[in-house]
N, C-alpha and C positions, 0 to 999 in steps of 0.2 A: 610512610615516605614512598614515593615513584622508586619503581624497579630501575630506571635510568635516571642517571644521573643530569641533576638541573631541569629536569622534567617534575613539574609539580604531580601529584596522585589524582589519578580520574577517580570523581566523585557523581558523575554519573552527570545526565543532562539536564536539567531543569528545565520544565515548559511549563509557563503559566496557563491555564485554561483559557481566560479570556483573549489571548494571545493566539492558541490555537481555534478558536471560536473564529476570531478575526480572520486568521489563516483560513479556514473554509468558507467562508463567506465572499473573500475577495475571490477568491478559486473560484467556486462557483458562480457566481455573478460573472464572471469572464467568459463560462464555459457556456450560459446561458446566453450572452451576448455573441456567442461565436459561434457556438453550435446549434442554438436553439433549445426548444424543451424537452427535447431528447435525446439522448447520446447512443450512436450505435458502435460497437464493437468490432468489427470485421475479422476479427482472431478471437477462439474461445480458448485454447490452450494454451497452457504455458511450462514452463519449467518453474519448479520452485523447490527449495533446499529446506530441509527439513530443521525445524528447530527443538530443541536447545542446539544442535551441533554449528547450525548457521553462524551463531555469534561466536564462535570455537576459533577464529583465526589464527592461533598458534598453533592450529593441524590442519589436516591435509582439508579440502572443502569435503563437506558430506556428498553422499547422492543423490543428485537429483530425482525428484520425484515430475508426475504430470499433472497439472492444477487445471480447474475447467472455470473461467468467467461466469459461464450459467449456474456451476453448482453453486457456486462463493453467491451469485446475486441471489438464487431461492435462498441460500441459507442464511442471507441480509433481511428478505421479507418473508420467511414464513415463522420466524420468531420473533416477532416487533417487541414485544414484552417481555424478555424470560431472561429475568437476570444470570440465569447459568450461562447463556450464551456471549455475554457482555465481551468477555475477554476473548474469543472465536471473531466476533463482531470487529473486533479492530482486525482483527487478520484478514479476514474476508472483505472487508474493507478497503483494506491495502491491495489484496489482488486486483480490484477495480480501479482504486486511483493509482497504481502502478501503469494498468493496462491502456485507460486515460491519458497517463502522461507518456507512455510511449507511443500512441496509437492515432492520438489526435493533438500531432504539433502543431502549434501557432494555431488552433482552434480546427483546423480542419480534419477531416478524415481521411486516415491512409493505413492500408493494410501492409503484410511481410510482404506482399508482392510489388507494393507500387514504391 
């Protein structure tokens, strides 16, 4: 039973595969339309919080750490194959379409400066 009352118990999220398949394909096809066949960056660094502590939001937030776009992209293509990196692979992943989704609203490109 949920720790609060009339709150049902988080059982975590379910996402069907084909679902999130879907999800990147429209994404992409947008970005392709919008941005072309390539996507440039205009920020390589970022702030990122370290995990497990990140999903900790009953304490204080962890510290910040400084995440680099380039290293996350080599560390996307210079292990195409290697299953130990599978679970890295969504991380690094996520610092790109994070960086994506903040960096190039409405398909275009805009830096912290503009």
């Amino acid at each position: 039973m949920s720790k609060v009352r009339g709150v049902p118990e988080w059982n975590g999220l379910q996402i069907p595969v084909a679902d999130l398949r879907r999800v990147f394909e429209r994404i992409l096809e947008h970005v392709e339309q919008t941005a072309g066949k390539t996507v440039t960056l205009r920020e390589d660094y970022f702030y990122s919080l370290p995990a497990p502590e990140l999903y900790d939001v009953g304490k204080d937030a962890p510290e910040p750490t400084i995440g680099q776009s380039t290293e996350s992209w080599q560390n996307l293509t210079s292990h195409p194959d290697s299953d130990w990196t599978v679970n890295w692979e969504f991380v690094w992943l996520g610092d790109i379409l994070r960086a994506m989704g903040h960096l190039l609203p409405e398909g275009g490109p805009r830096s912290v400066g503009q």
